[in-house]
C-alpha positions in Angstrom: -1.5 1.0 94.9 -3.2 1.9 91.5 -6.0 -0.6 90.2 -5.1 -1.6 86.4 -7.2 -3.4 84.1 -7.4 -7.2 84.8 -7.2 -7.6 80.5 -4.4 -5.0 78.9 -3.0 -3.8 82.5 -4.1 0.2 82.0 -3.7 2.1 85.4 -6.9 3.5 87.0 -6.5 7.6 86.4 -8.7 10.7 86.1 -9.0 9.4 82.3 -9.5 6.1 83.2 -12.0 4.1 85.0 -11.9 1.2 86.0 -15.3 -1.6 86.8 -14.0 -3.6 89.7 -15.1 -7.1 90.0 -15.0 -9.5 92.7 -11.0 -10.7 91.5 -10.7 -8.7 88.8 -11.1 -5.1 87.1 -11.8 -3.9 83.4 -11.6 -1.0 81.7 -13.9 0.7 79.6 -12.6 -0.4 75.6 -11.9 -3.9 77.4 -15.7 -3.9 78.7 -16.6 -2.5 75.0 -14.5 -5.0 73.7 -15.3 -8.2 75.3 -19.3 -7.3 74.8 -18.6 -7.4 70.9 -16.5 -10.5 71.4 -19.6 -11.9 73.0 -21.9 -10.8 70.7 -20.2 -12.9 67.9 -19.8 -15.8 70.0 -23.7 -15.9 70.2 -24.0 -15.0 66.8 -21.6 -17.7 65.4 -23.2 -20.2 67.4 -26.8 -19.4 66.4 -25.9 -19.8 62.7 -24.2 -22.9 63.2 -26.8 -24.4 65.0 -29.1 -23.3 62.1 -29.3 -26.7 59.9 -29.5 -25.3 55.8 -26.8 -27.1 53.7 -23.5 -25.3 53.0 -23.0 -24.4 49.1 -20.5 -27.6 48.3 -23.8 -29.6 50.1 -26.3 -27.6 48.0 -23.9 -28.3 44.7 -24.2 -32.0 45.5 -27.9 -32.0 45.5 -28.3 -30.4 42.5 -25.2 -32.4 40.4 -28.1 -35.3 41.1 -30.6 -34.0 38.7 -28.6 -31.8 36.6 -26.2 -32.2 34.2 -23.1 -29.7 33.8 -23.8 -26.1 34.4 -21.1 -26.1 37.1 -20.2 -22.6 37.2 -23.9 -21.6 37.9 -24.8 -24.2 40.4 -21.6 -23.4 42.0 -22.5 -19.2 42.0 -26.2 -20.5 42.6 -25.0 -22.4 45.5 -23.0 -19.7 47.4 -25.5 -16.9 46.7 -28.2 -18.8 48.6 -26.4 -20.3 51.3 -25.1 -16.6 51.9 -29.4 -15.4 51.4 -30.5 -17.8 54.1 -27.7 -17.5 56.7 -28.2 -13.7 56.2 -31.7 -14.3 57.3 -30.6 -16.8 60.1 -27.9 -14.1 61.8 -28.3 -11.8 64.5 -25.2 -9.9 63.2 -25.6 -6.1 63.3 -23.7 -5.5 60.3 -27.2 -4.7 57.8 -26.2 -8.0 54.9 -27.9 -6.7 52.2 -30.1 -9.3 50.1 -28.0 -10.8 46.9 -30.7 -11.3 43.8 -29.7 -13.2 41.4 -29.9 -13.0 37.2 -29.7 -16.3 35.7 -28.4 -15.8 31.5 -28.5 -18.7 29.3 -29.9 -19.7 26.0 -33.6 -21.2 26.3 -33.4 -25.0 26.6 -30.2 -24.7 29.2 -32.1 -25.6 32.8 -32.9 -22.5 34.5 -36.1 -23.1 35.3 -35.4 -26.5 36.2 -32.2 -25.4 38.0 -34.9 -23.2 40.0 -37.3 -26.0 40.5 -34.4 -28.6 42.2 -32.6 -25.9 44.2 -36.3 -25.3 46.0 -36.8 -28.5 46.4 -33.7 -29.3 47.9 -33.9 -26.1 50.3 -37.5 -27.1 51.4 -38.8 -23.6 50.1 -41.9 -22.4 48.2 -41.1 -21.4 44.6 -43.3 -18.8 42.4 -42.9 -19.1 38.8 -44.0 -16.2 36.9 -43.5 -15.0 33.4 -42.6 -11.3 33.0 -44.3 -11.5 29.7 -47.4 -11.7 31.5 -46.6 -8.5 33.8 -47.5 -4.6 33.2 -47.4 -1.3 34.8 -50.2 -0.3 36.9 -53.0 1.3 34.4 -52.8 -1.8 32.2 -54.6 -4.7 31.3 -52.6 -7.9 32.5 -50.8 -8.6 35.9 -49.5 -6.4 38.2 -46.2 -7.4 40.0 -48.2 -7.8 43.4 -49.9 -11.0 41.9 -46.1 -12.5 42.0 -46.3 -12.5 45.8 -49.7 -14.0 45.7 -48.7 -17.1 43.6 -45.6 -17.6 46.4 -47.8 -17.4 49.0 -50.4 -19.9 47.0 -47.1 -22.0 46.7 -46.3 -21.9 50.5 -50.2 -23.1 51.2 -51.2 -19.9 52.7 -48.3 -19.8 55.1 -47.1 -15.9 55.1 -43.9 -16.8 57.2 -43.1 -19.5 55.2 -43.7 -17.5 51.9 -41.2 -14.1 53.5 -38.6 -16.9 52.9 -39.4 -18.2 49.5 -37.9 -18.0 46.5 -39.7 -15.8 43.4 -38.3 -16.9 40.0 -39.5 -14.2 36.9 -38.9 -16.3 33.9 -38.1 -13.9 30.4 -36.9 -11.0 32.4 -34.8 -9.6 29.4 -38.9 -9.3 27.6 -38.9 -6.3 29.6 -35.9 -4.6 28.5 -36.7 -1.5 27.5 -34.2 -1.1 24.3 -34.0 -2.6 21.0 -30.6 -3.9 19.6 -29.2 -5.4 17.0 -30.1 -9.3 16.9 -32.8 -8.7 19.4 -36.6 -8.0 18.7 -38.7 -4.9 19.5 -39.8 -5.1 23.2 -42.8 -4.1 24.8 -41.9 -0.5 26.1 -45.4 -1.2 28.1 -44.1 -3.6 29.9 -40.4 -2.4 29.9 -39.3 -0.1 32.1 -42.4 0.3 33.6 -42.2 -3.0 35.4 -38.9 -2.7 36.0 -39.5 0.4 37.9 -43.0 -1.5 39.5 -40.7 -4.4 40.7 -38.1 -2.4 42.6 -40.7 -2.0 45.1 -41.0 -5.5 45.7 -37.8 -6.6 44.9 -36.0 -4.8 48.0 -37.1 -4.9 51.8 -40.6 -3.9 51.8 -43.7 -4.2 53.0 -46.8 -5.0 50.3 -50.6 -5.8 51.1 -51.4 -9.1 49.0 -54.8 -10.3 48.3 -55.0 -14.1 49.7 -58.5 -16.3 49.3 -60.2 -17.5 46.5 -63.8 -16.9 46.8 -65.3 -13.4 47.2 -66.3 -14.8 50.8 -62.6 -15.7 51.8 -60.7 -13.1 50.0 -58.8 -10.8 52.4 -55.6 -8.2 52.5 -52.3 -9.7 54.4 -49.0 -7.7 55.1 -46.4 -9.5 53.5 -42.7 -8.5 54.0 -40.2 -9.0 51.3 -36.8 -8.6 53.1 -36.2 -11.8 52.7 -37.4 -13.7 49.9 -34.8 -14.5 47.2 -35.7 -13.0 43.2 -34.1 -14.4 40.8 -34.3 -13.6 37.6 -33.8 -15.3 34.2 -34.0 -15.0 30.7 -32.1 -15.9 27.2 -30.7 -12.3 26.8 -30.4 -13.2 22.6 -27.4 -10.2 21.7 -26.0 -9.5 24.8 -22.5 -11.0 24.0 -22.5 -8.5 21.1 -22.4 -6.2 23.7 -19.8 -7.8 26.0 -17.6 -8.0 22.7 -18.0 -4.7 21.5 -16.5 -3.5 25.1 -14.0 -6.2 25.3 -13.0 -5.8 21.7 -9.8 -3.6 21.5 -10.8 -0.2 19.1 -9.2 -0.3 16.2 -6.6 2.7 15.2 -6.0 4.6 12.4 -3.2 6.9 11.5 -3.6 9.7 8.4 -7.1 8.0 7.4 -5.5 4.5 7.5 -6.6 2.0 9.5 -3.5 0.2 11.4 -2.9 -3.5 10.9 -4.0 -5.9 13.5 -3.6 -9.9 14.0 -6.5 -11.6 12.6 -8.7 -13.6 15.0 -11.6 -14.8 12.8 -10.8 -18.6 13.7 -11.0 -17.4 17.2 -14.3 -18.6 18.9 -14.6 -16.2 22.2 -17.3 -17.1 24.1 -18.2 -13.6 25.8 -21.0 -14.4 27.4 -18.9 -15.3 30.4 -18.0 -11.9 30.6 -21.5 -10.4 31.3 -21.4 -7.7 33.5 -23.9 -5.6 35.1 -22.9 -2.7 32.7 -23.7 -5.0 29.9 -27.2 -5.9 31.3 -27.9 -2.3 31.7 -27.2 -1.2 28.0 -29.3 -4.1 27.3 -32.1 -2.0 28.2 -32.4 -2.0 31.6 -32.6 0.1 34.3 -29.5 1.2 36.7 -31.8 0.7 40.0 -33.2 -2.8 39.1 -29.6 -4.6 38.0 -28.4 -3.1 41.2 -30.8 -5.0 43.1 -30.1 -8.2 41.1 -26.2 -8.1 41.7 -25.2 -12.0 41.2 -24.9 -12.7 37.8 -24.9 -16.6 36.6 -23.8 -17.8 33.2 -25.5 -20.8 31.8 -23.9 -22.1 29.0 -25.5 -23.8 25.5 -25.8 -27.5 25.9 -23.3 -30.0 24.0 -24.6 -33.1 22.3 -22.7 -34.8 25.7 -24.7 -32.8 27.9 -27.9 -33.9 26.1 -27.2 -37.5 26.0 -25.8 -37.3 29.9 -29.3 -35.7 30.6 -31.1 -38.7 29.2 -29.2 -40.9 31.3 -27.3 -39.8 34.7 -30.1 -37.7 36.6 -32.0 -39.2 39.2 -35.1 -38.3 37.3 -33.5 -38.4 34.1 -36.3 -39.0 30.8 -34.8 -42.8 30.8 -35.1 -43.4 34.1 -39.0 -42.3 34.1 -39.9 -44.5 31.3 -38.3 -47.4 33.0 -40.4 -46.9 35.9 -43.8 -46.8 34.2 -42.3 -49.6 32.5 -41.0 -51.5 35.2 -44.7 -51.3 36.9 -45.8 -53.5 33.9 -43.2 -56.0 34.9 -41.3 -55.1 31.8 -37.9 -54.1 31.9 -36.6 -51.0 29.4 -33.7 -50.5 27.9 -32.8 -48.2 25.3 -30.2 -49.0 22.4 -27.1 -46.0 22.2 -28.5 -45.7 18.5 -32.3 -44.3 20.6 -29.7 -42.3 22.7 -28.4 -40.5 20.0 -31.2 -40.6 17.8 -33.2 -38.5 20.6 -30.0 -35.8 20.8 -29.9 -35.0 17.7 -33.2 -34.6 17.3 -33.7 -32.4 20.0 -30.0 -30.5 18.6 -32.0 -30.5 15.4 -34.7 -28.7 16.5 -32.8 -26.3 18.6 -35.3 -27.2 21.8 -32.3 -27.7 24.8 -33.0 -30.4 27.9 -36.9 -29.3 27.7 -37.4 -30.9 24.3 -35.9 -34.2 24.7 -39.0 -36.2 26.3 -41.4 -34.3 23.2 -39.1 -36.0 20.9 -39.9 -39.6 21.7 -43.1 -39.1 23.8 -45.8 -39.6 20.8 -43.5 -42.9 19.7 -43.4 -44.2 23.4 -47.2 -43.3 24.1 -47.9 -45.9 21.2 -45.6 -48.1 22.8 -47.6 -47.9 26.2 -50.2 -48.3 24.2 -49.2 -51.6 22.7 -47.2 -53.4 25.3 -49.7 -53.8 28.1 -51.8 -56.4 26.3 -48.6 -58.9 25.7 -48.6 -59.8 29.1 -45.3 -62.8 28.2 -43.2 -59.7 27.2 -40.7 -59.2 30.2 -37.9 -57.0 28.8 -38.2 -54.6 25.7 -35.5 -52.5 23.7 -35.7 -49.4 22.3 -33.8 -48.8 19.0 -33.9 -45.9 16.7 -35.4 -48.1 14.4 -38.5 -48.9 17.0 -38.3 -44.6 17.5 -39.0 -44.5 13.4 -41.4 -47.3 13.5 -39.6 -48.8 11.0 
């Protein structure tokens, strides 16, 4: 009697052979088969035993200290979840790295948005401005000196800092193009550093200086396969570009042009729309937007936002001052007149989240100043009217 395959019951033949087991035989695809089946069994199991939050988890930490902004911290959220379990997996499927390009007018969070999502993942962070940055040949910093500030940031730790994050502040400085709307860039610094960051940006290998002193200073291998670049900047005239693609061209028949519904009362917002077309004609480079593929839309505060930000985060500006207060024994409160004093102040002078502590600090420091020597004053308000001095 033929031997057949204990799994899909194929008959041992000159094409077929068969591994026979102590109760049972398998064929070769079954053997193939089962191995792979094994293989993500192990792998599944190794990435759930792996502890880093899941996106809605991540979300939910950073809704603490951050007001609105959902569609980035939900993109934000996936695109790092998706970074670390990459680099967590034993799959052999080759998960490329997913950068990510933060847009968004200055004063909407991305910095800060950077600064709580590290936090919250237990990473290093490296701040750089790509202002500061040039080409090799020129006087200011190279982009190697980005991987020495993470690894400054991870205290020296190189395996720590081949998982940190690397946030380069003003990327679109370095576009390489002027527009309409935008001001002349440093072609120095333009596509020059874009071209000097690909080598970093992707999986490689880089010798960093590390040490302080002359005495200490030495050369370390540092691999880059799997720390997360994201890059950020205000990208001032890019939805001109997203409109002028999305904008249907107008035509014209014998020198005439053909009448079309008017939609001047129609506010688009087309920044949503970026694509990585758009942030190409910007100015830059094909190779370094394809190593930045996730793109993340930060939208212009509301006066709601700004007044939510002084109240709701953990850390919010109010919350701050009642806690230096509140180790005086005083306890703060601040009047809804302050509250909206303070936004449209800070709407006023076009400064975002950033600017709403510098619109009260000098005011409060005087306040500071003043209270601590009435030691029977237990609870204080704060009014617009105290904000003007008046």
């Amino acid at each position: 009697m033929s031997k057949q395959c204990s799994f899909c019951g194929t008959t041992e033949d000159t094409n077929v052979v068969l591994l026979e087991g102590a109760e049972a035989n398998i064929c070769k695809d079954c053997a193939v088969s089962s191995l792979e089946a094994f293989e993500e069994m192990v792998e599944t199991q190794i990435t759930q035993s792996n502890t880093f939050l899941k996106p809605h988890q991540i979300k939910e930490e950073l809704d603490k200290y951050i007001v609105g902004q959902d569609d980035a911290k939900k993109i934000l959220s996936v695109a790092v979840y998706n970074h670390y379990k990459r680099i967590h997996s034993n799959s052999k499927v080759d998960i490329q790295k997913t950068n990510i390009m933060l847009i968004g007018p200055t004063g909407s969070g991305k910095t800060y948005l950077m600064q709580i999502l590290a936090k919250v993942l237990n990473v290093p962070l490296a701040i750089v401005d790509s202002t500061s940055l040039t080409e090799a040949g020129y006087v200011g910093e190279d982009v190697e000196s980005i991987l020495e500030k993470l690894i400054q940031k991870a205290d020296g730790d190189i395996k720590r800092a081949e998982k940190g994050i690397i946030y380069i502040d003003e990327i679109d400085k370095i576009a390489n193009k002027s527009i309409e709307g935008r001001k002349n860039t440093r072609d120095i610094s333009g596509e020059g550093v874009q071209q000097a960051l690909l080598k970093i940006v992707e999986d490689s290998e880089v010798y960093v200086n590390v040490g302080g002193s002359p005495t200490t200073k030495r050369k370390v291998l540092l691999n880059t396969k799997n720390i997360l670049f994201v890059c950020g900047g205000a990208f001032v005239g890019i939805n001109d570009i997203v409109k002028k693609r999305l904008e249907p061209k107008k035509t014209s028949s014998i020198g005439f042009s053909l009448p079309t519904e008017s939609k001047a009362e129609e506010k688009v917002d087309y920044d949503k729309d970026v694509t990585q077309q758009d942030v190409i004609e910007f100015g830059f480079i094909p190779e370094f937007v394809g190593r930045v593929p996730v793109v993340a839309i930060l939208k212009p505060l509301s006066k709601e936002d700004l007044a939510n930000i002084l109240v709701k985060p953990k850390n919010s500006v109010i919350k701050q001052y009642q806690a230096l207060f509140r180790m005086d024994g005083v306890r703060l409160k601040f009047h809804q007149s302050a509250i909206d004093y303070i936004v449209e102040e800070a709407e006023r002078k076009k400064v975002g989240a950033r600017g709403l502590k510098g619109v009260i600090e000098k005011r409060m420091y005087d306040i500071m100043f003043e209270l601590p020597k009435q030691s029977d004053v237990k609870s204080y308000t704060i009014t617009k009217d105290v904000l003007l001095n008046k």
